[in-house]
C-alpha positions in Angstrom: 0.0 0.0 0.0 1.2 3.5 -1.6 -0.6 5.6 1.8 1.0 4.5 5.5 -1.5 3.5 7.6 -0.1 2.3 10.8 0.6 5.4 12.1 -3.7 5.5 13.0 -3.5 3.0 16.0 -0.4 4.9 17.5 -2.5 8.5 17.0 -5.4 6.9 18.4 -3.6 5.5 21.6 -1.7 8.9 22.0 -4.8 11.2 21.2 -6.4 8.9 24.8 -3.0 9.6 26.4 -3.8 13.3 26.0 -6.9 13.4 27.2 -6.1 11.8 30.3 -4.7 15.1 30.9 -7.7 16.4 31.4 -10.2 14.5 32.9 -10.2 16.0 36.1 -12.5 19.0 34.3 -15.8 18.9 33.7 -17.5 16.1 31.1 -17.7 18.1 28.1 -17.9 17.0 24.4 -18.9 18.6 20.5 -21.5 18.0 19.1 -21.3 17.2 15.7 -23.0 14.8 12.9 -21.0 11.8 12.6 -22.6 10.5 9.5 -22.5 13.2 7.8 -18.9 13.8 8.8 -18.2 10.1 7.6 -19.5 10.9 4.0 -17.8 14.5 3.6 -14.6 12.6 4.3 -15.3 10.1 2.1 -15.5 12.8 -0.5 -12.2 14.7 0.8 -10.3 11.2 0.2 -11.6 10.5 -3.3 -10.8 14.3 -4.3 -7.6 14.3 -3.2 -6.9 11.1 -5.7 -6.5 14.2 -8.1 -2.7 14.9 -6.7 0.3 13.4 -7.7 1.7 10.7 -5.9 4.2 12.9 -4.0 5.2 10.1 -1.3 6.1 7.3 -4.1 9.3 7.2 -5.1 8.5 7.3 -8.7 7.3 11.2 -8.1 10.8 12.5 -8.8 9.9 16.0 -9.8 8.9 19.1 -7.5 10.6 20.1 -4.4 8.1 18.0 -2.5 8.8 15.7 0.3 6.7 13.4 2.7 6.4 14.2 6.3 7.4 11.7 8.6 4.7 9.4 10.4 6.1 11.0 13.6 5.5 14.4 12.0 2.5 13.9 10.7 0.9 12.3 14.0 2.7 15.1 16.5 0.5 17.1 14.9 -2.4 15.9 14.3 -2.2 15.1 17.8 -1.7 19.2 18.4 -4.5 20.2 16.6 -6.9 18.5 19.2 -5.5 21.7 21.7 -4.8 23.9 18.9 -2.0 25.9 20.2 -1.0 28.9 19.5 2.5 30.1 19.5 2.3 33.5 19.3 2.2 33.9 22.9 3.1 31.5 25.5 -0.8 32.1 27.0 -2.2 30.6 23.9 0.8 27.8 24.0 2.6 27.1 26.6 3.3 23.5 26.1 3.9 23.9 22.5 6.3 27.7 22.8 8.6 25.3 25.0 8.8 22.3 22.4 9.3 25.1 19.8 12.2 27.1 21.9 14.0 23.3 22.1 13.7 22.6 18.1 15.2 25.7 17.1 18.1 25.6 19.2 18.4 22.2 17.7 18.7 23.7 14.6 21.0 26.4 15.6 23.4 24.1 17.0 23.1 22.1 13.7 24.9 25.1 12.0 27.6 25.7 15.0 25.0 28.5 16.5 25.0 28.3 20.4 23.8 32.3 20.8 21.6 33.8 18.7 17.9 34.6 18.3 14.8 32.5 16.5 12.0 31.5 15.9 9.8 29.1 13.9 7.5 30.6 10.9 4.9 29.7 8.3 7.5 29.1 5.6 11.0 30.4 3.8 9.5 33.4 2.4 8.3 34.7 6.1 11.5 33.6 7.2 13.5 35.6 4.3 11.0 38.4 4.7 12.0 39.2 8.7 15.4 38.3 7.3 15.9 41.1 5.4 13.3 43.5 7.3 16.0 43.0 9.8 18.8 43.7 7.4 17.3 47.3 6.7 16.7 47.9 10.1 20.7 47.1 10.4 21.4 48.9 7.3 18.3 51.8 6.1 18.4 51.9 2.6 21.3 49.8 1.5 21.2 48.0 -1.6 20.2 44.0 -1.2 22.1 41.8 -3.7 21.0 38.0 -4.3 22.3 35.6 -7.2 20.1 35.5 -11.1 19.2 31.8 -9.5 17.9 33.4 -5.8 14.6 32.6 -5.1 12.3 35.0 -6.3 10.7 36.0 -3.5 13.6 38.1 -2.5 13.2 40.5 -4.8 9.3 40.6 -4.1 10.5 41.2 -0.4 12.9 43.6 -1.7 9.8 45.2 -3.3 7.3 45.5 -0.4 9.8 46.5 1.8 10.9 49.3 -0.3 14.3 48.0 -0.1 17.3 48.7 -2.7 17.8 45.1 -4.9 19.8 44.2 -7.7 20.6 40.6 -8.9 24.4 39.3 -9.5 25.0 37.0 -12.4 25.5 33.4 -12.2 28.5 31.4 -13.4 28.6 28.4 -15.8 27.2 26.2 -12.7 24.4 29.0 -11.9 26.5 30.4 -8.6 26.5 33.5 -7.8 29.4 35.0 -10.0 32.3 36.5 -7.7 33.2 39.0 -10.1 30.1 40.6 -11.1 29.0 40.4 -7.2 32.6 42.3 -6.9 31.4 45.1 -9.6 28.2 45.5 -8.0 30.0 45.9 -4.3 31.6 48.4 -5.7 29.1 50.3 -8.0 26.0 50.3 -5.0 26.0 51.1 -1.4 25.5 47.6 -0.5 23.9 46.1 3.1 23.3 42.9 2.8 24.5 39.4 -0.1 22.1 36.6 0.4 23.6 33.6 -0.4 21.7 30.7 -1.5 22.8 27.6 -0.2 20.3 25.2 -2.7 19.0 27.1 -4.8 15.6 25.9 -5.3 15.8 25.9 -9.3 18.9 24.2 -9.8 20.2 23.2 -6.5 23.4 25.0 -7.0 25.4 26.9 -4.1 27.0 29.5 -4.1 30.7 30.2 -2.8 30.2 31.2 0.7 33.8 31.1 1.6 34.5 33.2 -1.1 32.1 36.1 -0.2 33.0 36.0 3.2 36.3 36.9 2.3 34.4 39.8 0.2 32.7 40.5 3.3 35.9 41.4 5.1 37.1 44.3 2.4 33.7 45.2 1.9 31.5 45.1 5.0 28.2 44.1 4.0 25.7 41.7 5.9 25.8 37.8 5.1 21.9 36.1 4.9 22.0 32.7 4.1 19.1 31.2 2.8 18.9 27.5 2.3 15.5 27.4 3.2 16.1 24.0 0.6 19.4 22.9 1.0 20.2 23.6 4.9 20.0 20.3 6.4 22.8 19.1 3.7 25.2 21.1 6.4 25.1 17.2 8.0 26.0 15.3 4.7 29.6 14.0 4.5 29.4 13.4 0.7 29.0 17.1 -1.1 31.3 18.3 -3.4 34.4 20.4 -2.4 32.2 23.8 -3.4 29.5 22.9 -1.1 31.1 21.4 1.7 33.3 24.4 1.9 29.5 26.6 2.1 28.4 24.3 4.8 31.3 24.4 6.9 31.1 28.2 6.8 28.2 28.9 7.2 28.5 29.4 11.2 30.6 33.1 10.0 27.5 34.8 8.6 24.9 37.1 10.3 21.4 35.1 10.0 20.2 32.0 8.3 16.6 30.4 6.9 16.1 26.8 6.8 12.6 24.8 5.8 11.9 21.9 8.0 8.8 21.4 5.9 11.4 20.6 3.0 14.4 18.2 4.5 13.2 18.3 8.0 9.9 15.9 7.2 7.1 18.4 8.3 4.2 19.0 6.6 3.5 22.4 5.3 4.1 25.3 6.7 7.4 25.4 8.5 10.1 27.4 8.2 13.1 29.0 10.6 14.6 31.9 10.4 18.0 32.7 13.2 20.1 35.9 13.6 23.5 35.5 15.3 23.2 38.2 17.3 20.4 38.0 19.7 19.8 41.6 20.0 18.7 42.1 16.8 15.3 41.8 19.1 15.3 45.2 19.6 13.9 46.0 16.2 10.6 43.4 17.2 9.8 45.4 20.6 6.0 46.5 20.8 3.6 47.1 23.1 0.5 44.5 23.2 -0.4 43.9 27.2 -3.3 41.9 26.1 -1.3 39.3 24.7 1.0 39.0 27.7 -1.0 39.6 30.7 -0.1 36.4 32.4 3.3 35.7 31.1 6.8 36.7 32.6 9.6 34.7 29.8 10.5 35.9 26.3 7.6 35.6 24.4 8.1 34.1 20.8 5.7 36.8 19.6 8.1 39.3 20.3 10.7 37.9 18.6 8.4 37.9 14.9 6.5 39.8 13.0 3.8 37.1 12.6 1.2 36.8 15.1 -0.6 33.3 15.6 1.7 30.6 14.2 0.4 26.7 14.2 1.8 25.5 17.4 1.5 22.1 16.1 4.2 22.9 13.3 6.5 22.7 16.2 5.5 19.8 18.3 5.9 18.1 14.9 9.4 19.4 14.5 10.1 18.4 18.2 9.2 14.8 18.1 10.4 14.4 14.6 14.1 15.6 16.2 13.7 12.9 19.1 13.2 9.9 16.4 15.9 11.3 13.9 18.4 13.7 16.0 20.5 16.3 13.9 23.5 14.7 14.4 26.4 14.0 11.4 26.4 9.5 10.7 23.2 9.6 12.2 20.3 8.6 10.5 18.8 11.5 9.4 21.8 12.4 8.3 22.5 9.1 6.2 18.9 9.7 4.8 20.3 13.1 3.2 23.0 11.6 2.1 21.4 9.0 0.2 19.4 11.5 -1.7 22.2 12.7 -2.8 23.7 9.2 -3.7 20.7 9.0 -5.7 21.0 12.5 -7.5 24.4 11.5 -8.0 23.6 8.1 -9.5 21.1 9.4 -12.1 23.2 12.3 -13.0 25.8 9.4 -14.2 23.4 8.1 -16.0 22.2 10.9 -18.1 25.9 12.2 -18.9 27.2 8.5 -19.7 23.6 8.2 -22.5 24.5 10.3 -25.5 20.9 10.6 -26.0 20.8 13.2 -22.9 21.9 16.5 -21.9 23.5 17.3 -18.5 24.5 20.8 -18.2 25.2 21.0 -14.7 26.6 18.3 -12.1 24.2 18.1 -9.0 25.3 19.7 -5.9 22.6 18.3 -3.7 20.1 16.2 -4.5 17.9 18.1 -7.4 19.3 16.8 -11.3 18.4 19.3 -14.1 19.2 17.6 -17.6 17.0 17.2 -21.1 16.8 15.0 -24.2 19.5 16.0 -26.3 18.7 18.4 -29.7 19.8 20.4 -32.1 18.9 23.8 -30.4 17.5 24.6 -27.5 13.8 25.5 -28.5 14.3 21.8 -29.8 15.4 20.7 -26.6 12.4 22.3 -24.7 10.2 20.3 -27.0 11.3 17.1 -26.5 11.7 18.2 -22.7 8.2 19.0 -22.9 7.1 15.7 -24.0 9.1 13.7 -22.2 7.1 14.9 -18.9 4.3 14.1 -20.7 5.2 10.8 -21.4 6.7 9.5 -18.5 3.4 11.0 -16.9 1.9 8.2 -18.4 3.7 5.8 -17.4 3.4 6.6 -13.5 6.6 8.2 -13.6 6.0 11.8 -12.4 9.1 14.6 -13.2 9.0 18.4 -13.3 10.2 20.6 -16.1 12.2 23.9 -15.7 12.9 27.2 -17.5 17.1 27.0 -17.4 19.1 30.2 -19.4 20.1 28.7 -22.7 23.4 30.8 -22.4 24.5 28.5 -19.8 23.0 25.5 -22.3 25.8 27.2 -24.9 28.5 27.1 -22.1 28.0 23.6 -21.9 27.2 22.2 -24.9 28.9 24.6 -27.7 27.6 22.7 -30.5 23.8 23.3 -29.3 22.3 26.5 -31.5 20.6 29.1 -29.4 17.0 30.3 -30.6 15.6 30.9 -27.4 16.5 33.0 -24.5 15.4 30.1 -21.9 15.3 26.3 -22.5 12.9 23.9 -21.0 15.1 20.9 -19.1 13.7 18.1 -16.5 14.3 18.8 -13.1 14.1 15.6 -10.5 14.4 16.5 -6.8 15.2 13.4 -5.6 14.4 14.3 -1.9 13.7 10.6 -0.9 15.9 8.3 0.8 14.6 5.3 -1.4 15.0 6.8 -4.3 18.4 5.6 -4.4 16.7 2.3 -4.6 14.5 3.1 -6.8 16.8 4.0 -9.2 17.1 1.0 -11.2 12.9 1.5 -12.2 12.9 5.5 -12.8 16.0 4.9 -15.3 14.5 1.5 -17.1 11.2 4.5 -17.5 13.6 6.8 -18.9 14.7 5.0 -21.3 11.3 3.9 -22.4 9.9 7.2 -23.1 13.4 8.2 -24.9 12.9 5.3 -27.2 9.7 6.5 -28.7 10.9 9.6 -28.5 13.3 8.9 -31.1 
């Protein structure tokens, strides 16, 4: 069976666990029409048959991975107390489990001061980010790499906030000598650096700009609200792993754990390194606070009520699977990589493929092989399409043809983007699954010939 289903009996003993918490309170219950409940459900299950089969292995597409069972039950079993985490009144139980994962997180990157906080999601997360970075620095340009997420320069624009992008390399990195020229044209505050970018997977030279940094003195915001958790792998590439083991230099980092860290949607973290950076956060708002006397985690963010159960989630996800490097969490990561890795070999030893960039994580961006690159989107096109069909489930991407040119000269530029496949393979049996998803592949490029 494709959909876990053990996971109901342990929720069902835990959710009677819980309420023996509070049986010394008066018998109350809801009222609500079980029947009628029974057949809405019924309808919910049978519409969601309309998704892709995200927790398969053979989806190998978006950037789109399972929760855990532990995940998934903590908080189902939150939602019957609903916490609130914007003030410890509305959570207590669950502001304490939230305080615990995020220093978890922060000691993952070498952090043992600093301040932070759970959010909705990486573009909250980069949006107090860099609110915070023009607080720091009023007005100062913000640079991020062509291959950034997008949603920095949509920040950029609601804050008001100075943005210009810096040009990518041949492996879509930020380019150290058009960041250099931009330094020194702009009054700059703050370089995000994307560790995984979210198109490509590619990361940028943090050791590099932190040198930059010290001639310079601009800001460092790290976003690898994808590709933070890799900072455990022990099998990256020398460019990476020299990003990873930086990454405890720069001034504030976002990370997903509803991406690598197996919780469902929304969860994202955002840390500073310097904890008074809370200053900027300080409001008044008694009514919130009447009956609480330790930092409050709605003082530290500029969202008010947060899911609680987003972080007793995180919390007893961390107990099953620890951050720790050789442990299994960690070996997970690194097999999706192994399996990026693996495919990627694949496609560049098959003359009938294009590979125009070597994975750095775990996301592999290649394309049937033509003549020029509105050819290549074509066949790109139908090769989703195709595999589709056969219950293989991939994702296309717009990728600049100019780096298409860098890497394959003899490929004749008639469009300024190209349509390649992109396969985040974000599952640790996907390296197992290998063997299926390429015997697919080659399938579909058969009849495509």
């Amino acid at each position: 069976m494709t959909i876990e289903t053990n996971s109901i009996d342990i929720l069902k003993a835990a959710v009677n666990r819980l309420a023996e918490g509070y049986q010394h309170l008066p018998a109350h219950q809801v009222d609500y029409d079980e029947d009628k409940a029974r057949d809405v459900l019924m309808q919910v299950a049978e519409s969601m048959w309309d998704n892709y089969p995200y927790p398969h292995p053979q989806y190998a597409g978006q950037m789109l991975k399972p929760p855990h069972p532990v995940a998934r039950m903590a908080y189902q079993l939150a939602q019957w107390i609903n916490p609130n985490n914007h003030a410890l009144d509305g959570g207590k139980a669950s502001s304490a489990l939230e305080k615990q994962a995020v220093a978890k997180i922060a000691q993952m990157f070498g952090w043992q001061e600093y301040l932070g906080h759970l959010t909705s999601g990486g573009t909250f997360a980069n949006l107090e980010a860099l609110w915070i970075a023009n607080q720091i620095h009023p007005g100062k340009t913000i640079l991020a790499s062509k291959q950034a997420h997008y949603t920095h320069s949509r920040i950029c624009g609601v804050l008001q906030i100075p943005y210009q992008a810096v040009d990518v390399d041949e492996q879509a990195r930020m380019d150290m000598d058009a960041l250099e020229r931009l330094l020194n044209n702009h009054d700059v505050g703050t370089v995000v650096v994307t560790l995984g970018t979210t198109g490509v997977g590619s990361v940028d030279p943090l050791a590099r700009i932190l040198q930059l940094q010290q001639q310079y003195g601009f800001r460092i915001h790290v976003d690898s609200a994808y590709g933070g958790y890799y900072k455990l792998a022990q099998n990256l590439g020398n460019n990476a792993a020299l990003a990873f083991g930086a990454i405890a230099a720069v001034d504030s980092i976002v990370v997903d754990p509803h991406k690598h860290g197996l919780q469902p949607y929304g969860c994202g973290c955002v840390l500073f390194k310097d904890p008074s950076v809370g200053r900027y956060y300080k409001h008044d708002s008694p009514y919130t606070y009447f009956s609480s006397d330790e930092l409050h985690l709605g003082e530290i963010s500029l969202e008010c009520s947060r899911a609680g159960a987003a972080a007793v989630a995180l919390w007893a996800t961390m107990e099953v699977l620890p951050l720790h490097e050789g442990g299994q969490f960690a070996r997970d990561l690194q097999a999706c990589r192994g399996a990026a890795l693996d495919l990627y070999g694949r496609l560049q030893a098959d003359g009938r493929f294009i590979t125009p960039l070597e994975p750095e994580l775990d996301i592999v961006i290649w394309a049937p092989k033509g003549a020029t690159t509105s050819a290549i989107s074509a066949l790109s096109q139908r090769t989703f399409e195709m595999a589709e069909v056969r219950e293989l489930h991939l994702a296309t991407f717009s990728f600049p043809s100019a780096l298409i040119k860098q890497a394959y000269p003899e490929v004749q530029v008639d469009s300024e983007m190209t349509v390649c496949m992109r396969s985040c393979l974000m599952k640790a049996d996907h390296q197992q699954w290998m063997d299926p998803i390429w015997a697919i592949l080659d399938e579909v490029q058969n009849n495509l010939s």
